[in-house]
N, C-alpha and C positions, 0 to 999 in steps of 0.2 A: 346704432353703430353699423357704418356698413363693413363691408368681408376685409375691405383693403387695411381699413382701421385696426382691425379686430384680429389681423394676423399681425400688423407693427407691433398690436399691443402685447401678444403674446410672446412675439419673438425678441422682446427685449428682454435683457438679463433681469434686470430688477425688478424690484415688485412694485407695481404701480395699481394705486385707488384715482378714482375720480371721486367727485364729492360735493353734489349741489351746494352752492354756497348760500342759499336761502334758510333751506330745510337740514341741511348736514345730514346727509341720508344719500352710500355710495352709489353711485349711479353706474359706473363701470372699476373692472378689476381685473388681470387677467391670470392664468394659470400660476405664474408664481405667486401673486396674493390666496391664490386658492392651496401654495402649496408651505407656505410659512405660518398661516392660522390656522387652516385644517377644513376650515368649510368649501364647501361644493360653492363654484361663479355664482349660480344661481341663489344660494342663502345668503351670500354676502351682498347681492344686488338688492335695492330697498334697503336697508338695511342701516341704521342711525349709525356714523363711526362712534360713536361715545359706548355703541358695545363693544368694540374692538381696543378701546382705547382704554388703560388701565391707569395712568399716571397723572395726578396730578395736575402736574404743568401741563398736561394735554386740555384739560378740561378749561387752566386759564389761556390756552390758546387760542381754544375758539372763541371764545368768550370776547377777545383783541380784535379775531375773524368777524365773527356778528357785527360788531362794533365799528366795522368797516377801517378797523385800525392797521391790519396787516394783510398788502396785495401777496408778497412773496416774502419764506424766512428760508433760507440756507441750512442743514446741518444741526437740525435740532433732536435732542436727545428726548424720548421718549418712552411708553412700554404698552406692549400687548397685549390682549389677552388670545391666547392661543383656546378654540375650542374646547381641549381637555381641560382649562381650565388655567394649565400653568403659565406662566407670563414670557416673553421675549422682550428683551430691551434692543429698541432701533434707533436708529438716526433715520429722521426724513428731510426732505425738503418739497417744500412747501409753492406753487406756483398759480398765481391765475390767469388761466389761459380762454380763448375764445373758440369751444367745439361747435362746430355746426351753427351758429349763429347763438349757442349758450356761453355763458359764461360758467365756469366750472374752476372748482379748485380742483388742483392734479397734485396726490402723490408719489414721492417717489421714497419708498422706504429700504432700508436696507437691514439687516437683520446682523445687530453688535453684540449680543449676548456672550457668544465667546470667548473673543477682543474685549467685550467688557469686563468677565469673569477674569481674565488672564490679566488686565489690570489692575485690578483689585487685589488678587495673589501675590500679586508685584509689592503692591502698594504693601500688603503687609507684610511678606519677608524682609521690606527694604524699613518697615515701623520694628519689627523685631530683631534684625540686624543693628539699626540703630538702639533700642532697647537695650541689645546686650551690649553692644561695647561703652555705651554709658554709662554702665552699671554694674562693669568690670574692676574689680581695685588694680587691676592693671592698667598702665596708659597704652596705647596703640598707638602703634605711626604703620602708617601703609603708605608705601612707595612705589612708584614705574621702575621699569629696569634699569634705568641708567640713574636713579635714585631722588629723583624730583617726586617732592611732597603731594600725594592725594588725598590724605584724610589722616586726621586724628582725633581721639575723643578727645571731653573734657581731663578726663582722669589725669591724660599723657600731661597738660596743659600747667595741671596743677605739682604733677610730680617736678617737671623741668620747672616750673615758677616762671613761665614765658611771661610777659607784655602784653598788652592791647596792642601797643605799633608794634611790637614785633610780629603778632599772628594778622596787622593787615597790610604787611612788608609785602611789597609786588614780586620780589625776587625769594622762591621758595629756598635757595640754598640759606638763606640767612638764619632760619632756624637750626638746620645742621651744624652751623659755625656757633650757635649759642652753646648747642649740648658740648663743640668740644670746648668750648671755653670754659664749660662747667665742670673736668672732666681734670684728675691728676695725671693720667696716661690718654691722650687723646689722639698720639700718633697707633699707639696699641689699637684703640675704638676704632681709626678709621680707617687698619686696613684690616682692620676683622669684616666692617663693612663695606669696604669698596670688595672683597674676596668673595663674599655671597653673593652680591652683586654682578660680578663676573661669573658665577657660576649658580644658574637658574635654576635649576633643579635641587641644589643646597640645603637642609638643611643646616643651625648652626647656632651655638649658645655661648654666650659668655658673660663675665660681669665686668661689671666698670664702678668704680669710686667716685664719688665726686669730691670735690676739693672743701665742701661744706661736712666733709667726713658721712654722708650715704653711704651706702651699696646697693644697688640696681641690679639685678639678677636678665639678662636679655635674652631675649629666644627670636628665632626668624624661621618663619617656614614660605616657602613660595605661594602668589596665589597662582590658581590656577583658573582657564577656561576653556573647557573642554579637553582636558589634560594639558594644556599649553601653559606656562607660565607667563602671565602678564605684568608681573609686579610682586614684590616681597611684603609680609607682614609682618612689622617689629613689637614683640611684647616687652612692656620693661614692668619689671615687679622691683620694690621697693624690699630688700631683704636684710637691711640695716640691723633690725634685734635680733634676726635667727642667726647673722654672721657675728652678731655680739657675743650669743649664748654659745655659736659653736666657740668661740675665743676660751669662752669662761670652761668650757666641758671641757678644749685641749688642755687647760693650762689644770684641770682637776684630773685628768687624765694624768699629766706628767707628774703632777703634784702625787696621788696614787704610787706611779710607778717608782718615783723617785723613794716614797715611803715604804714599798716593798723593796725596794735596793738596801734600803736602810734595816730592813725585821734582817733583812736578808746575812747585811754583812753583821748585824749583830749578834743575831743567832750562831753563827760561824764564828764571833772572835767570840761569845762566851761559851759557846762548848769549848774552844780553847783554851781561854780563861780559865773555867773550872775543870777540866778534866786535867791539865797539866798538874795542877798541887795535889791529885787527888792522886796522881800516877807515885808522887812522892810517896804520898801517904800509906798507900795501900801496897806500893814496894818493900818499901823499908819496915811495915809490918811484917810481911810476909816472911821477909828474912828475919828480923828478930825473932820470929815464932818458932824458924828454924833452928836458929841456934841458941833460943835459952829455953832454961828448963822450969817444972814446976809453975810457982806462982808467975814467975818472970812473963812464963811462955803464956799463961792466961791473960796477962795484960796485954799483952801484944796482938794475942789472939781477940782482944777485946779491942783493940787500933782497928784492928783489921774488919771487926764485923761492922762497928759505929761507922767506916770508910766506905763500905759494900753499902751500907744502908744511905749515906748521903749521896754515893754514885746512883742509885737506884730514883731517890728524889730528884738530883740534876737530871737524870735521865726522862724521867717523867716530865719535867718543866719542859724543858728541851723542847720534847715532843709536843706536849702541846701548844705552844709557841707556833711550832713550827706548820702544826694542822690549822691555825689561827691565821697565819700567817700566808696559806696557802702552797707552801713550801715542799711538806714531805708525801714524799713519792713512794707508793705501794709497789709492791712484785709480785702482781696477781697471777697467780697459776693454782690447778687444782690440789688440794690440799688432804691429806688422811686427818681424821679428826682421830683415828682410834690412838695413831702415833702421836697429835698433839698431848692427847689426855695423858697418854703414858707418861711422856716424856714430860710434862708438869705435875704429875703428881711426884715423880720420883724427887724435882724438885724441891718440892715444898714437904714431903715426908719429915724429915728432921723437924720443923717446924710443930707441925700435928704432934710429932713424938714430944718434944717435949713439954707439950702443953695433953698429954695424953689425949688426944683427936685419932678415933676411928677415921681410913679415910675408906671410902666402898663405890669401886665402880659397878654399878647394875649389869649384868651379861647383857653383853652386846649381842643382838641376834644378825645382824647385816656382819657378813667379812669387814666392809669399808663404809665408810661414812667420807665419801668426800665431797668438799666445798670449794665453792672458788674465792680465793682467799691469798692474803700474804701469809705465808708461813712463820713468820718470826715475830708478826703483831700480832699474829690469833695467838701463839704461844703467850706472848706479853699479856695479853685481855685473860687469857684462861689464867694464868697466875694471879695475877689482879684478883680474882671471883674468888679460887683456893684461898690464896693467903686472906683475905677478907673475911670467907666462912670460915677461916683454922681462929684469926687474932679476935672475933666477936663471936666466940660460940662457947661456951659453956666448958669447966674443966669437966675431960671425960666425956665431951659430946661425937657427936658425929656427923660426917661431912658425906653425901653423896652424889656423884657425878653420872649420869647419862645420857643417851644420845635418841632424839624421837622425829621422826619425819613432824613436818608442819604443811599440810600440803603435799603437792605433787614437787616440789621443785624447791623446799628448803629443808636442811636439818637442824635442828637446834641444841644447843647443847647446854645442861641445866645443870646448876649446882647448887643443893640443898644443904641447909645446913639446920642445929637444933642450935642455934645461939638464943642472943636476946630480945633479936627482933627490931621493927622500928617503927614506930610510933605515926599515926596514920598523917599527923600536922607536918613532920619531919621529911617524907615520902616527896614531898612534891621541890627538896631542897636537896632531893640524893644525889643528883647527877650534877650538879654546880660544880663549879671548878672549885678549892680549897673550902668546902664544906664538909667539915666534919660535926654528922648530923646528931644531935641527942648529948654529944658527949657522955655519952653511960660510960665511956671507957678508957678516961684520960691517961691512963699506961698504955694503952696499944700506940705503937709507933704509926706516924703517915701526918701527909699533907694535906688530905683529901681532893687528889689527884686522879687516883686510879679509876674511878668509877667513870668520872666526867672524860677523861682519856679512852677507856674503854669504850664509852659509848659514840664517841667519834670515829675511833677506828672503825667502829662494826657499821656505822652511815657511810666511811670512806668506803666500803666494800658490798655495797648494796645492802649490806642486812640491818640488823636493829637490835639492841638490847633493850631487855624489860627484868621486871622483879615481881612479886609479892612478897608479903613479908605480914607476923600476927605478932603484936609484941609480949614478949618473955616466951615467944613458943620455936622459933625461928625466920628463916627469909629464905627463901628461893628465887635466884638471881638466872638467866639466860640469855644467852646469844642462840639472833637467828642469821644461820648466811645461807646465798642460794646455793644450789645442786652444782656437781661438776662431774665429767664423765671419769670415771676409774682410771680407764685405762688411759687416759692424759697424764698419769700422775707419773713425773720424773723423780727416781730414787736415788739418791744420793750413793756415789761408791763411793766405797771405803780408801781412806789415804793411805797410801804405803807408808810403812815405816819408815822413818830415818834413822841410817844404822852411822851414830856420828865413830871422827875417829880421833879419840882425844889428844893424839898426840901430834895429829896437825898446825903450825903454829897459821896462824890468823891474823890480821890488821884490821880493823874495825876505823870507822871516823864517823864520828856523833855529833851531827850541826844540829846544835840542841841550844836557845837561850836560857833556857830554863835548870842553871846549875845543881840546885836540887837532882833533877833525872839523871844530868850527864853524873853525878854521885851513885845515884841510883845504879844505875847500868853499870858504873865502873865495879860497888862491890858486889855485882850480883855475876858477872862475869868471872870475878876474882875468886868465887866462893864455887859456882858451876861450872865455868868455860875459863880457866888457869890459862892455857895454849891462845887462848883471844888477847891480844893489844887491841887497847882503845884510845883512842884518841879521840879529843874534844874540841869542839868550835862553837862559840857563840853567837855567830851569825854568817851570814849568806857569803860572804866575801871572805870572810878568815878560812870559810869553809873549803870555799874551792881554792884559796891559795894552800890548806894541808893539801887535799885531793892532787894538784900537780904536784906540788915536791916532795908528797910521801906514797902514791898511787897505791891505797887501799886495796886490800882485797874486795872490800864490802863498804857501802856507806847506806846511813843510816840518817833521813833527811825529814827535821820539821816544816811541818804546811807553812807555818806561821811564823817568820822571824821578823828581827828590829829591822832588818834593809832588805827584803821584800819576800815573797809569797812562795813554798816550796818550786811550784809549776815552772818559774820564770829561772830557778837556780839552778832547775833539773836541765830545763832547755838548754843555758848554759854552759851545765859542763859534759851534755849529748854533743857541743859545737866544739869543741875541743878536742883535738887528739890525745893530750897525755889524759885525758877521765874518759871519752867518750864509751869505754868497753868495761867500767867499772859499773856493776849490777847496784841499784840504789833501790830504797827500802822506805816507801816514803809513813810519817808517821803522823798523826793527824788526829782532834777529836771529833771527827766529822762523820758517825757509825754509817752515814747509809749508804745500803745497798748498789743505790746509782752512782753518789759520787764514789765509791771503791772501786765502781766496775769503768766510769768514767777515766778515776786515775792509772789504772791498770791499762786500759786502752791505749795510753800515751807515749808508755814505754816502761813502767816501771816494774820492776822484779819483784815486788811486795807492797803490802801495808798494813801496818799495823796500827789499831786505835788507841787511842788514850782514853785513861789508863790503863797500864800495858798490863796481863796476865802473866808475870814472869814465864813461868813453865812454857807454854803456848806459845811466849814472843821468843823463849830462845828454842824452838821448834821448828816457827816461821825461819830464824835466820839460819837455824843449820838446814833445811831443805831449800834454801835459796843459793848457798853455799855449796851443799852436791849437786843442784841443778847444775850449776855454773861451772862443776868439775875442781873447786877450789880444796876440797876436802870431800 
């Protein structure tokens, strides 16, 4: 090769072999052949290509070459072997030319391996892209910006239930017009879609019905290329049974709430219900206990305890109802346990006495035991446990009550008794609602409420009741509730006396249905409060026509009448000028806490529960009456 050769050959970019076409052994090569394989000019010179040549097809090439089948091939794919061993893949092209009076093949190679790798990448992102949207239970529509059709899987295909001639329809809007023809709202559908559309950067979801009764759940996010938005991606999900189930969950939802509407207003008209006749009952004892004598006055006094004891059971029902029900509302604040114990033993003392029951509280070593707790159900649960260990314990036994840390952070409080005991079969039936266990003791009065009650209370308040119990030796029964700081505990002051002045005369108006009470109150009035007129009305509207033409001093207003609901009659006669400054007294069998504090909220001067505690209710209304400056 002379010098002038030998620098063209160098100085061209590509990499070029020569290649006796006899022997196929390279005959010339120049620096970049020496810089793509790795061998020095000189080891690649002599040198057979079929060491260089790794592929296959190369080997049936020359093989065509020999054969005198191929002068020249264009752009043929090939692979190398590099030196080190590892392979390049090229494209050559292949020529035969006339050097120096030789005949020689000339290549000319180019080195693809990148280009080809970066192909192949391609190829399978674009095998896994299709992959996945295949084999999405979602359908896919990808669209350009202006909303013309570029791709959709099968899935989309089979969701809409297109055509063959529809999916080989030349005009791409045509599919669009099918979905809204499939579509009960398709003016809705296409400008949710024509709005994302107009705005590239969008995200945007919605659902569509179709007229076959589906629901399609749809989502769109832009695509993007290189942050640039080229066209939008439409997912449509089939959500047909989960929109079914949500149906079936609202319609059990409302069916639920409508059924607590309903414990609701029952629970409300039968503390109604039964505490009105009992208000009779336990009235009209009261006063004949008053004024007869001897035997007379034991019967009466015997009204009165049988009355006390079925208010005590509705009480209890009541309640639990209403913990069933989801209903009743605790007043948690920190509680003294030394003043609950006191103040239920003093209770239930009579009781022990006449069943001659020791009761023994153990010295208290802590000043305070306090809990967090409602005050008036821990009261209620601790009676529950007394009267329990007084009515099944043994005549002459004994009862004892004290108070023991359980941990850092609860105190408990135990009451032992030396009764009969219960029976280990029995044990796992004690906390049942109306379970009265063993019957060893069909005189003891009860419904077998108290326990199953108590022990809801003490879960409504974080803590827990438990027992042991060895039968014919006794049972030890306990509440656990958490810790509460001392000095959180708000103490009750004392109420001023009311210094009444009997010779005040008074008007009274009693919108009462229940004639029995307006009896009631009339002679209890007649007997106590002479200087009181009363007047009576048996519904909402008789009521307020006394109230303007006779403008009470005082009225005294049922929750619950035949022509509508205290709240609405109080409203009423607040809207009125001849009542609006008359003090009202509402009276109701509704004990709790919340609703009292509730109706006292709204405006009203009192309330009293049913059934009414004479003494107490005519207490409540002479301190409403000096409030008011009326007396």
């Amino acid at each position: 090769m002379n010098h002038l050769a030998e620098h063209l050959l160098n100085a061209c970019a590509e990499t070029i072999i020569a290649v006796d076409p006899d022997s196929l052994v390279i005959v010339m090569a120049n620096r970049q052949a020496e810089t793509l394989l790795g061998y020095p000019i000189q080891d690649l010179i002599g040198r057979p290509i079929a060491d260089i040549e790794a592929g296959l097809q190369d080997v049936f090439f020359w093989e065509e070459v020999k054969n005198g089948n191929l002068d020249e091939c264009q752009a043929v794919e090939g692979e190398y072997r590099h030196q080190s061993g590892s392979l390049i893949i090229v494209q050559k092209t292949v020529r035969l030319l006339d050097v120096n009076g030789s005949q020689l093949y000339v290549l000319s190679v180019h080195d693809t391996t990148a280009s080809k790798q970066l192909e192949d990448e391609t190829a399978r992102t674009t095998s896994l892209l299709a992959a996945t949207l295949e084999s999405t239970v979602d359908g896919i529509l990808v669209t350009n910006l202006t909303g013309g059709i570029r791709h959709f899987n099968h899935r989309f295909v089979e969701l809409w239930k297109l055509s063959a001639a529809l999916l080989s329809a030349e005009e791409e809007p045509c599919i669009l017009d099918h979905l809204l023809l499939e579509l009960t709202e398709p003016a809705a559908f296409r400008e949710w879609f024509e709005r994302l559309l107009s705005q590239a950067q969008t995200e945007g979801a919605t659902e569509c019905r179709l007229l076959d009764g589906r629901v399609f759940g749809v989502a769109s996010r832009p695509q993007r290329l290189r942050e640039r938005p080229i066209g939008r991606v439409f997912s449509f999900h089939d959500i047909t049974s989960l929109k079914a189930t949500e149906t079936q969950l609202i319609a059990a939802r409302d069916a639920a709430q409508a059924a607590n509407r309903a414990k609701s207003e029952f629970l409300s008209h039968m503390s109604h219900e039964l505490r009105t006749p009992l208000n009779a009952i336990l009235g009209f004892g009261k006063v004949l206990e008053e004024e007869l004598e001897g035997t007379q006055q034991t019967k009466a006094a015997h009204i009165g305890k049988a009355g006390q004891h079925l208010l005590d059971l509705i009480n209890e029902v009541l309640d639990l109802a209403s913990i069933e029900a989801g209903k009743l509302r605790l007043d948690m604040r920190p509680v003294d346990l030394v003043h609950i114990i006191r103040d239920c033993v003093a209770l239930v003392t009579p009781l022990a006495d006449a069943r001659n029951i020791a009761l023994y509280i153990k010295p208290l070593l802590n000043d305070r035991f306090v809990v967090h707790a409602d005050a008036r159900r821990l009261r209620q649960m601790t009676i529950n446990l007394l009267s329990n260990a007084i009515k099944y314990n043994k005549e002459g036994g004994r009862v004892e009550i004290t108070v023991t840390a359980r941990g850092d952070n609860h105190w408990r409080l135990t009451v032992l008794d030396t009764g009969i005991g219960i029976a280990d079969e029995d044990m796992v039936h004690l906390f049942e609602s109306f379970s009265r266990i063993g019957q060893h003791s069909p005189e003891v009065e009860g419904a077998g409420i108290g326990l199953a009650l108590t022990r809801k209370l003490a879960i409504l308040m974080q803590g827990a009741v438990g027992m042991e119990s060895e039968l014919g030796v006794g049972s030890r029964f306990w509440i656990e509730l958490p810790c509460a700081q001392a000095s959180a505990i708000e103490l009750a002051k004392p109420s001023a006396a009311i210094r009444h002045r009997p010779n005040t005369p008074v008007t009274l108006l009693y919108i009462e249905d229940d004639t029995l009470s307006q009896k009631l109150l009339g002679a209890v009035l007649t007997r106590k409060r002479p200087q009181y007129k009363l007047l009576a009305a048996s519904s909402g509207a008789a009521g307020m026509a006394l109230a303007r033409e006779n403008q009470p001093d005082l009225i005294l207003l049922d929750q619950q009448l035949p022509d509508g609901i205290g709240a609405d009659i109080f409203k009423t006669l607040r809207s009125q000028s001849e009542t609006r400054t008359i003090p009202v007294i509402a009276l109701s069998g509704n004990t709790e806490p919340a609703e009292i504090q509730a109706a006292m909220a709204t405006g009203y001067a009192g309330y009293l529960t049913k059934p009414l505690q004479i003494d107490a209710a005519l207490a409540h209304i002479d301190s409403v009456l000096v409030d008011h400056g009326i007396i």
